[in-house]
BATOR-202551 format. One record per residue: residue in three letters; y, z, x of N, C-alpha, C, CB in turn. Coordinates in pm, whole numbers, padded with zeros to 5 digits, always signed. Glycine has a CB too. Layout:
! residues N
AlaYZXYZXYZXYZX;...
This chain:
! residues 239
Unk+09219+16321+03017+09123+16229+02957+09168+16188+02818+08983+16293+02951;Unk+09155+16090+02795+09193+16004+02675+09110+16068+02533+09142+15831+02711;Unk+09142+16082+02429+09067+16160+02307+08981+16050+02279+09162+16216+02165;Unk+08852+16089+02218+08771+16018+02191+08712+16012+02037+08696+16044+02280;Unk+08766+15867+01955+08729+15864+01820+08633+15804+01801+08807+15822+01742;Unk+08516+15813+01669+08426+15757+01614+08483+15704+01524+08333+15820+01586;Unk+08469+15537+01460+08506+15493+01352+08368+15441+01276+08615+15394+01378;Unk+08327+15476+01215+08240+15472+01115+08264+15397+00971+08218+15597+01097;Unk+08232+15244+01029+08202+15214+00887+08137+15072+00841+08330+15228+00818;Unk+08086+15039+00735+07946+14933+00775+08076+14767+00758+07745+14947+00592;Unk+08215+14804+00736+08284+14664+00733+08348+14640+00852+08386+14646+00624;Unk+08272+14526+00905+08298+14494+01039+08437+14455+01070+08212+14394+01078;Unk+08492+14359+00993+08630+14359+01029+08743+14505+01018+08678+14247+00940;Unk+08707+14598+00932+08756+14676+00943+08762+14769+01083+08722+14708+00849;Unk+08613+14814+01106+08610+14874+01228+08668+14787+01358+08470+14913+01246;Unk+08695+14662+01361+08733+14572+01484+08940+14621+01476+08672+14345+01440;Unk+08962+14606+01382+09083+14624+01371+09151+14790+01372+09103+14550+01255;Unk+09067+14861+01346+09082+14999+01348+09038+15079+01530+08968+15050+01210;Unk+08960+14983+01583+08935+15002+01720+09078+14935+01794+08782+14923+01764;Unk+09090+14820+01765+09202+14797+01845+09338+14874+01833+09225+14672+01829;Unk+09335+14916+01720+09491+14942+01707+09457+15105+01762+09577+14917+01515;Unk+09361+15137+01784+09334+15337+01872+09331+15320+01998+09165+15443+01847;Unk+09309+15194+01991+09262+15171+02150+09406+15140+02269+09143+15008+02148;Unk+09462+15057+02129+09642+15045+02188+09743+15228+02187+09752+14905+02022;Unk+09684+15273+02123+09727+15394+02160+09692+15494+02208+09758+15429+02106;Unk+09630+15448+02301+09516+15531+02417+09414+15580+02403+09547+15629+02474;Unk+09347+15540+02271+09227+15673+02234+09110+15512+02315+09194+15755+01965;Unk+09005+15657+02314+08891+15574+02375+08809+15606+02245+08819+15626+02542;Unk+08757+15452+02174+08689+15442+02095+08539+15400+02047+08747+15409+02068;Unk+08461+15430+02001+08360+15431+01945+08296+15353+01837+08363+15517+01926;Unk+08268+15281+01811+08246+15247+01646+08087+15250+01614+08309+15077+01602;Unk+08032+15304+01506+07903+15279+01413+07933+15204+01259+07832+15437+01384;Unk+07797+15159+01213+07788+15109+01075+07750+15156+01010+07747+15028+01046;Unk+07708+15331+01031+07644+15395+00898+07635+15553+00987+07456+15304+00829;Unk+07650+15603+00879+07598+15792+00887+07482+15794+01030+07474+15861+00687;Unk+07364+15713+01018+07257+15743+01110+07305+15737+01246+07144+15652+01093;Unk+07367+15595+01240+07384+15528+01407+07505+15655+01452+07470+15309+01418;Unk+07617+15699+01369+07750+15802+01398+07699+15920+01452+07840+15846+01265;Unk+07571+15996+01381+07526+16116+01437+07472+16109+01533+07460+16180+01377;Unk+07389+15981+01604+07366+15903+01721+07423+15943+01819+07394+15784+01713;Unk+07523+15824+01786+07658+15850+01894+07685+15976+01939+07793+15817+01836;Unk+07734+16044+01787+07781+16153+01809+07718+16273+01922+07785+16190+01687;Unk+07573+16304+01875+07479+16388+02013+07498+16296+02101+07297+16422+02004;Unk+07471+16183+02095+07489+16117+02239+07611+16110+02293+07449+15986+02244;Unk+07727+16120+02297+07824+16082+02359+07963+16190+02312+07833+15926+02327;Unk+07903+16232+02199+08049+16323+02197+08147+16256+02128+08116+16355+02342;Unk+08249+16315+02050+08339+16319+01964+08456+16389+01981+08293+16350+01873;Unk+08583+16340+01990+08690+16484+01958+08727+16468+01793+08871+16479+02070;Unk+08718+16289+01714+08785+16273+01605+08660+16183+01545+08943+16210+01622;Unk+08593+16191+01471+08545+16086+01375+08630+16087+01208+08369+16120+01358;Unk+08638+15934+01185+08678+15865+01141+08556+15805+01080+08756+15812+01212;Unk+08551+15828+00908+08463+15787+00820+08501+15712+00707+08404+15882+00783;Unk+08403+15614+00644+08399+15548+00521+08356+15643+00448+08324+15431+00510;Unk+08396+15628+00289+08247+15689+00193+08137+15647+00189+08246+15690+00065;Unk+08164+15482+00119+08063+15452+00090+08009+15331+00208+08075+15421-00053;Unk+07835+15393+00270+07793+15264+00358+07655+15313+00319+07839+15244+00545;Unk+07567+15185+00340+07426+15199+00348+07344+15317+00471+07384+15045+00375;Unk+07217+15349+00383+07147+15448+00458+07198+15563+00463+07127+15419+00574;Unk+07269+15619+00469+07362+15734+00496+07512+15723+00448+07364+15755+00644;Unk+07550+15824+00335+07717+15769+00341+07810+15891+00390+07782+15715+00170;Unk+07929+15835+00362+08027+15933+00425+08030+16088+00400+08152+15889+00387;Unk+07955+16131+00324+07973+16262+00282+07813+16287+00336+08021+16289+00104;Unk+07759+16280+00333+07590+16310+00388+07666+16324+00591+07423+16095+00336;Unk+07699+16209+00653+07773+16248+00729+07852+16369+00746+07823+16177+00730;Unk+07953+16380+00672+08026+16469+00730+07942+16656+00682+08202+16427+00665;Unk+07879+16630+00621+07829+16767+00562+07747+16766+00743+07701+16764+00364;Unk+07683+16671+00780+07599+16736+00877+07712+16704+01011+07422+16661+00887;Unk+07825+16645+00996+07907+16670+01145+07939+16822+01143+08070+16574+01161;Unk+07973+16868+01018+07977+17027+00999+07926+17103+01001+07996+17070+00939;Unk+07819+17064+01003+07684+17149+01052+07637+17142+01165+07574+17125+00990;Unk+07634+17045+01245+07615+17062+01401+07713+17023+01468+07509+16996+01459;Unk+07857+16995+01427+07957+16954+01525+08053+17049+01457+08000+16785+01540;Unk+08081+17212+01437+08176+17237+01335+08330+17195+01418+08159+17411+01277;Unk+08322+17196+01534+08478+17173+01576+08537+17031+01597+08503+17242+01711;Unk+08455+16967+01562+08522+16791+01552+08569+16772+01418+08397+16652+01578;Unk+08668+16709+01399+08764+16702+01289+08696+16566+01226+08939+16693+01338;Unk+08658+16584+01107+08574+16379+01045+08726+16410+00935+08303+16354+00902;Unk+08795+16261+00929+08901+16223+00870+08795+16113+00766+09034+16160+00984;Unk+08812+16111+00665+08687+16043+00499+08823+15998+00471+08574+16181+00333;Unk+08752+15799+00480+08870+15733+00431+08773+15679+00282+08948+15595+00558;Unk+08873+15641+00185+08804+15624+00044+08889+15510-00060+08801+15787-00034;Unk+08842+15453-00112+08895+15371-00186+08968+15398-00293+08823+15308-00214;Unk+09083+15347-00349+09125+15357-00485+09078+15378-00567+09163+15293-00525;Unk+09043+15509-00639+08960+15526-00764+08843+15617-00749+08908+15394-00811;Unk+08816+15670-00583+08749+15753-00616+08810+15897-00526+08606+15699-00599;Unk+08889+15965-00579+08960+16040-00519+08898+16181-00555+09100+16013-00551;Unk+08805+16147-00683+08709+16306-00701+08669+16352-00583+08563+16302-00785;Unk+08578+16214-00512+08468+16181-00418+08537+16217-00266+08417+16006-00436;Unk+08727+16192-00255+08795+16290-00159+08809+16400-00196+08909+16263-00119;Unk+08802+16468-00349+08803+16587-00299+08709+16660-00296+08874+16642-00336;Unk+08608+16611-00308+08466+16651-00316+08448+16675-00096+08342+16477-00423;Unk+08496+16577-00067+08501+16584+00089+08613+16683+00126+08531+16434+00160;Unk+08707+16702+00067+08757+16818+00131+08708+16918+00107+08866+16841+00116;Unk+08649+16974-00011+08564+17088-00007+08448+17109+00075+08523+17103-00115;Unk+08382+16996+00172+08295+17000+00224+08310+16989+00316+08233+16956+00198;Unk+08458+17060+00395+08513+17042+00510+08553+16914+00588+08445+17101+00571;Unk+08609+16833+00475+08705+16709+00587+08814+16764+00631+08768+16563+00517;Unk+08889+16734+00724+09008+16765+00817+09120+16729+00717+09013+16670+00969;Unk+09095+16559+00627+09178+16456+00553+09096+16342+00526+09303+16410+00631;Unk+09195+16314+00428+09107+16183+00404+09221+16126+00369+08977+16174+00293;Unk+09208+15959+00350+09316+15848+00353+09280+15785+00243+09325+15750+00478;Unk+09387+15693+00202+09353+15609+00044+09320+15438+00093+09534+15614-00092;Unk+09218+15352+00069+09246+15237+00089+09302+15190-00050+09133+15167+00145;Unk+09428+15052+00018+09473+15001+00158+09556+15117+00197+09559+14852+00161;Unk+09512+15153+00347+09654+15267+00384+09703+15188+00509+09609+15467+00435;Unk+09810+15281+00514+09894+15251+00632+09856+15294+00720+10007+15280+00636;Unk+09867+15180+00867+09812+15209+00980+09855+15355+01095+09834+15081+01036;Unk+10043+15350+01020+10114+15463+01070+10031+15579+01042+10251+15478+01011;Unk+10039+15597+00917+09996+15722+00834+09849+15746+00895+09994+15692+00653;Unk+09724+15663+00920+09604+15695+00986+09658+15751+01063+09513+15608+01031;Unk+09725+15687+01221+09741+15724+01294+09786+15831+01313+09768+15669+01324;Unk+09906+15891+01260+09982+15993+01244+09873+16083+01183+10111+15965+01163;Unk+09764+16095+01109+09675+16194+01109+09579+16229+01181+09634+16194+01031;Unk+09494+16105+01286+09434+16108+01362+09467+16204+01456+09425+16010+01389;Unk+09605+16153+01517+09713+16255+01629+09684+16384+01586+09900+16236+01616;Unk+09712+16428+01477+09658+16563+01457+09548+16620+01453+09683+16597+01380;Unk+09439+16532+01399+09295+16576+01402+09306+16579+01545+09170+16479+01333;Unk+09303+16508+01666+09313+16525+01789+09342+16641+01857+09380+16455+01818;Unk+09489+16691+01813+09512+16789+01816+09433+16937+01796+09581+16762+01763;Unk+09418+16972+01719+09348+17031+01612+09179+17084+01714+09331+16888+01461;Unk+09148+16944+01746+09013+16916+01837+09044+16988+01959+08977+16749+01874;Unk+09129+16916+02023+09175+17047+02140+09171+17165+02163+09266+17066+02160;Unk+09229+17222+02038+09213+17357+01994+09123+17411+01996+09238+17380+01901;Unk+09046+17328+01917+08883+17397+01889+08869+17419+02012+08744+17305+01821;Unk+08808+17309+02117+08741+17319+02209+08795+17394+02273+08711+17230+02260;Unk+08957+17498+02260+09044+17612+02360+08965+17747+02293+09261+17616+02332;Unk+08934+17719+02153+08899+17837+02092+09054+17897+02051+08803+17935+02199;Unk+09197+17841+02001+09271+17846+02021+09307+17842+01838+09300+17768+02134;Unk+09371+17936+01810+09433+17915+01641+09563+17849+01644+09463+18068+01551;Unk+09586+17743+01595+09711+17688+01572+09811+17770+01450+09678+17537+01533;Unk+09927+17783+01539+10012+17872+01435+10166+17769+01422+10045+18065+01512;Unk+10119+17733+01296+10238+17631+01222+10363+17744+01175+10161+17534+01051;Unk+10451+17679+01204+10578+17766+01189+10605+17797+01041+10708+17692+01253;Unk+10549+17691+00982+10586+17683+00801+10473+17800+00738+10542+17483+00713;Unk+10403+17834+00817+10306+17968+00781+10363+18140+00818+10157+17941+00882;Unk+10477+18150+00881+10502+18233+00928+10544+18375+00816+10586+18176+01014;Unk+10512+18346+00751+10524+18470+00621+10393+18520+00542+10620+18410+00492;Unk+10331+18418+00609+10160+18477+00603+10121+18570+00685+10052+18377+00634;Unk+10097+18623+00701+10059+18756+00764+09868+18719+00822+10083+18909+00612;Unk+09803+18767+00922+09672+18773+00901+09601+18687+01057+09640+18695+00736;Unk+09540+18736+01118+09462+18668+01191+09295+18663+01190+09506+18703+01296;Unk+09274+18668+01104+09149+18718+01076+09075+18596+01000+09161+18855+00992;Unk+08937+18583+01001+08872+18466+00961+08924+18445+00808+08709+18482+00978;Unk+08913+18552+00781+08928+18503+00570+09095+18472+00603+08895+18701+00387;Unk+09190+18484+00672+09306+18401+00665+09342+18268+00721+09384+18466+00704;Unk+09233+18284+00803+09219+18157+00891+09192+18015+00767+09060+18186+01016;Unk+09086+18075+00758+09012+18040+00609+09122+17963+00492+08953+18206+00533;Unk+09212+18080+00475+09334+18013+00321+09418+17940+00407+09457+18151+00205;Unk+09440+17933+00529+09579+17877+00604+09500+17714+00622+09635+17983+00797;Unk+09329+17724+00623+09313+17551+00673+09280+17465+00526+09149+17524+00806;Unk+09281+17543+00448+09262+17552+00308+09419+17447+00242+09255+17750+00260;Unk+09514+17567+00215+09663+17505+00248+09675+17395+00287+09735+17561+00336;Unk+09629+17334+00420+09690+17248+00482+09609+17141+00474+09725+17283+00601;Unk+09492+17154+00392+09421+17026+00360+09432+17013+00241+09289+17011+00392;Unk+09453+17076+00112+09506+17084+00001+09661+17034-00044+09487+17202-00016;Unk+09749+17028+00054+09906+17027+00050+09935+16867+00002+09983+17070+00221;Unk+09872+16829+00043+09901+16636+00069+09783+16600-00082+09807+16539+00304;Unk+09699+16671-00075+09596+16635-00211+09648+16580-00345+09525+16766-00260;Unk+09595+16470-00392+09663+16445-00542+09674+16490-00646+09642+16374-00590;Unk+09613+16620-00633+09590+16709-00723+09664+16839-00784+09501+16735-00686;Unk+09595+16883-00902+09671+17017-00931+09547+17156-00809+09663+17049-01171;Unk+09679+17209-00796+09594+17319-00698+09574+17451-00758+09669+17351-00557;Unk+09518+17548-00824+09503+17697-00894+09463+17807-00802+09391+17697-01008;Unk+09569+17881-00779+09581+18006-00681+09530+18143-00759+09751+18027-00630;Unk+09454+18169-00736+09417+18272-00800+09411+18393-00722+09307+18245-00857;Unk+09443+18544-00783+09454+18643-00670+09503+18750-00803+09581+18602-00514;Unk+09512+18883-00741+09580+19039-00790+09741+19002-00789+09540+19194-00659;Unk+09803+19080-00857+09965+19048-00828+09940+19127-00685+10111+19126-00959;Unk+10021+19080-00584+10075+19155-00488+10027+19074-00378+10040+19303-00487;Unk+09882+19007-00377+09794+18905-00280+09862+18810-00201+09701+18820-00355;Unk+09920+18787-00298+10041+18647-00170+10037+18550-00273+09955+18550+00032;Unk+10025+18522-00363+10006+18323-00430+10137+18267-00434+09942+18292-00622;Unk+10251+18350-00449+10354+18263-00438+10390+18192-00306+10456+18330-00478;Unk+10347+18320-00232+10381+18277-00034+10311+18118-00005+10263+18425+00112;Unk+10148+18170-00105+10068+18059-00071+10115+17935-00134+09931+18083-00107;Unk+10153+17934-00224+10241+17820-00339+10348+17750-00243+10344+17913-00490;Unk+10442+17853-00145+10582+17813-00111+10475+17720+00031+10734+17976-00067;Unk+10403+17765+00061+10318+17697+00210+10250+17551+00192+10172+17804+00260;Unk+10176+17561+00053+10203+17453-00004+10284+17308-00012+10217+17495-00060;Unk+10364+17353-00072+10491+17286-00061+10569+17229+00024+10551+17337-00088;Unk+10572+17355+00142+10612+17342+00269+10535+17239+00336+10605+17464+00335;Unk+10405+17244+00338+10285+17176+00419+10273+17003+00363+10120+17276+00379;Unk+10360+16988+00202+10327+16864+00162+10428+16763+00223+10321+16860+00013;Unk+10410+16670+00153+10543+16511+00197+10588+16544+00118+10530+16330+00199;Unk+10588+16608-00035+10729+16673-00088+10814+16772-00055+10719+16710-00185;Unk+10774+16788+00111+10876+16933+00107+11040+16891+00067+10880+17018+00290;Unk+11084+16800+00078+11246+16767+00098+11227+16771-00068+11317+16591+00199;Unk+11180+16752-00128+11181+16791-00275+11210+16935-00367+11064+16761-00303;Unk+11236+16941-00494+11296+17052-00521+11139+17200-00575+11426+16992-00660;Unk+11143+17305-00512+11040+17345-00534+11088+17496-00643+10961+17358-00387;Unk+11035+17479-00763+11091+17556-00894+10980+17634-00942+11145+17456-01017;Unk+11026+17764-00932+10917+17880-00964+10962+17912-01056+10887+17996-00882;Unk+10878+17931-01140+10872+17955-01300+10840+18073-01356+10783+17877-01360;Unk+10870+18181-01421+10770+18294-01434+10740+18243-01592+10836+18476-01407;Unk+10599+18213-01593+10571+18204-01720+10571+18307-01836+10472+18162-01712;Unk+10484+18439-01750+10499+18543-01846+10623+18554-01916+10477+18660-01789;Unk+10756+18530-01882+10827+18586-01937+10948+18480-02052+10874+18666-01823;Unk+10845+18403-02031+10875+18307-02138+10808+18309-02299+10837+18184-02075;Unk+10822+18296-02413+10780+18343-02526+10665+18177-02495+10919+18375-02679;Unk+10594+18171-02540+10494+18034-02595+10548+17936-02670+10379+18069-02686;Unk+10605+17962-02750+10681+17855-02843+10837+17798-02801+10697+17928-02992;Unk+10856+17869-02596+10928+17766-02581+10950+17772-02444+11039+17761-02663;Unk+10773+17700-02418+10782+17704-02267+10821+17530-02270+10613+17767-02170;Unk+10756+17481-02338+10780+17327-02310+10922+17272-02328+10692+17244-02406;Unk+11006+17378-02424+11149+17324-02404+11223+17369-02281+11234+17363-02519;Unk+11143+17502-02217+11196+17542-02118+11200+17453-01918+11127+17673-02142;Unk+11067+17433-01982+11022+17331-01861+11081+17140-01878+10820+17339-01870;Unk+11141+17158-01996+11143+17041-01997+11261+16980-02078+11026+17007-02032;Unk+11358+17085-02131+11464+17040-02215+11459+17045-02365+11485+16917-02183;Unk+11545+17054-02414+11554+17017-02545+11708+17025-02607+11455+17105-02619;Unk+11720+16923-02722+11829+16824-02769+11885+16949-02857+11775+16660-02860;Unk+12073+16976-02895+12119+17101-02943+11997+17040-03108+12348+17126-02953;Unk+12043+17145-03160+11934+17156-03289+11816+17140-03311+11949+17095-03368;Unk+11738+17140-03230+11611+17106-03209+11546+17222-03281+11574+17084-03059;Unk+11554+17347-03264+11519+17453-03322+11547+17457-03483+11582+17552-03250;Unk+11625+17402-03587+11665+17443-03679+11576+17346-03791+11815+17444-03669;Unk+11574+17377-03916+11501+17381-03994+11588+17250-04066+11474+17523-04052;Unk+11573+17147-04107+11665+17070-04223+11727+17134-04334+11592+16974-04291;Unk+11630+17218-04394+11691+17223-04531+11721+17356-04565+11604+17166-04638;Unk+11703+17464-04436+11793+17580-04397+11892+17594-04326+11746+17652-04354;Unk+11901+17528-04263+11983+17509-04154+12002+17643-04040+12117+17468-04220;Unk+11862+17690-04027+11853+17759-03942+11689+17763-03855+11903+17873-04006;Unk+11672+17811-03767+11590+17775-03661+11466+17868-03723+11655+17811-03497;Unk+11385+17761-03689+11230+17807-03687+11185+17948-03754+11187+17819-03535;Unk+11172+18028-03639+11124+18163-03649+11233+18267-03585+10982+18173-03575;Unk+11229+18390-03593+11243+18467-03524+11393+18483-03457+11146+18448-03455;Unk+11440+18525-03332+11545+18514-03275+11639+18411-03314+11517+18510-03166;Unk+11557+18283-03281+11614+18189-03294+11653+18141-03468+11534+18106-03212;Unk+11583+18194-03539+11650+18182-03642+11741+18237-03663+11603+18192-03718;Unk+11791+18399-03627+11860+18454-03634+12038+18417-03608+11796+18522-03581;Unk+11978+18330-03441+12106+18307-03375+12115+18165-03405+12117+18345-03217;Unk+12024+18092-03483+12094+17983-03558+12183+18052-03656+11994+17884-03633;Unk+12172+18096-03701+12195+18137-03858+12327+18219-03785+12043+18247-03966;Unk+12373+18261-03707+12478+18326-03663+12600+18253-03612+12434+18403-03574;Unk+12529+18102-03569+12579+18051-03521+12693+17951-03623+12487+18015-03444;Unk+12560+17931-03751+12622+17853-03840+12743+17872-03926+12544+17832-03906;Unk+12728+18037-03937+12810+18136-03983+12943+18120-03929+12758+18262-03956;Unk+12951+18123-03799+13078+18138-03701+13137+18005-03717+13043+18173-03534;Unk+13067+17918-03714+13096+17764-03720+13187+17744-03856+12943+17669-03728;
């Protein structure tokens, strides 16, 4: 049977064009104009993927999805959102969206997330944990891991800064490297830093460079404070 999406949203040309192009790729589709008519549908007819606006009259996208999560927890709602309010996505991922998309997006990129919410839906309905290979150093089958692993993977792609907090020994780097792994920057360079063991007065040259003499004083001709004054001053000597 063909997966079945809800597209939810009160701009009509949008939903006409977002039906056809699911519909060309086999999904059997649905469309509403607001939160009320979607939860409608939704008891009435069933869902594997809804597909939401933020903002529509009567009901908006987040009033939606708080209650697809509350009486539908295994259907995946994908919260699409406009340029500029990306608090308001992550305000929806904390309130259990699957993803959310940026308008104008690409039709690939929907799609290519849909496929997975689809996915994902399957699952549910197997009662089935999906085990991503890029997780395999996580350890844990248990709800509170279940928990950080769907966490991860809706966080990874986010525009945001992410703060791992934990005991030394908990995992945050594992969780950091999964991260990474899980984003569109993985082919990118991923650089672990130990801050502790950097002095304060030269993390920013550390993270970020700095020009020879930068440390030294004009009218000593030796560096700042400390060490570095020292090994200016040693240096100048030898010179």
């Amino acid at each position: 049977m063909a997966d079945r999406v809800l597209v939810v949203d009160d701009e009509q040309s949008l939903r006409k064009v977002l039906a056809a192009t699911l519909e060309r790729e086999g999904y059997e589709v649905e469309v509403a104009v607001n939160g009320e008519e979607a939860l409608a549908a939704l008891d009435r007819d069933g869902a594997d993927v809804v597909v939401t606006d933020l903002v529509m009259p009567k009901m908006d996208g987040l009033s939606l999805l708080r209650k697809v999560v509350a009486k539908h927890p295994d259907v995946p709602v994908i919260v699409v959102t406009a340029h500029g309010r990306v608090d308001s996505a992550v305000e929806a991922m904390k309130a259990g969206a699957f993803d959310f998309v940026t308008k104008p997006f690409e039709h690939a990129e929907l799609k290519a997330i849909i496929a997975k919410a689809a996915r994902q839906s399957d699952l549910n309905a197997r009662n089935v944990v999906a085990v991503d290979p890029r997780f395999r150093e996580l350890k844990g089958n248990g709800p509170r891991m279940q928990k950080v692993l769907e966490m991860i993977a809706k966080a990874a792609d986010a525009p945001s800064t992410v703060l791992i907090q934990g005991e030394s020994g908990t995992g945050k780097e594992l969780v950091a490297t999964a991260l990474h792994d899980k984003s569109s920057r993985r082919d990118k360079p991923f650089i672990k830093i130990n801050c502790a063991a950097i002095p304060r007065e030269l993390v920013e040259a550390e993270l970020f460079g700095f020009e020879r003499g930068a440390f030294i004083e004009p009218e000593l001709g030796c560096a700042a404070s400390g060490q570095l004054r020292q090994a200016a001053c040693n240096e100048s000597a030898v010179t």
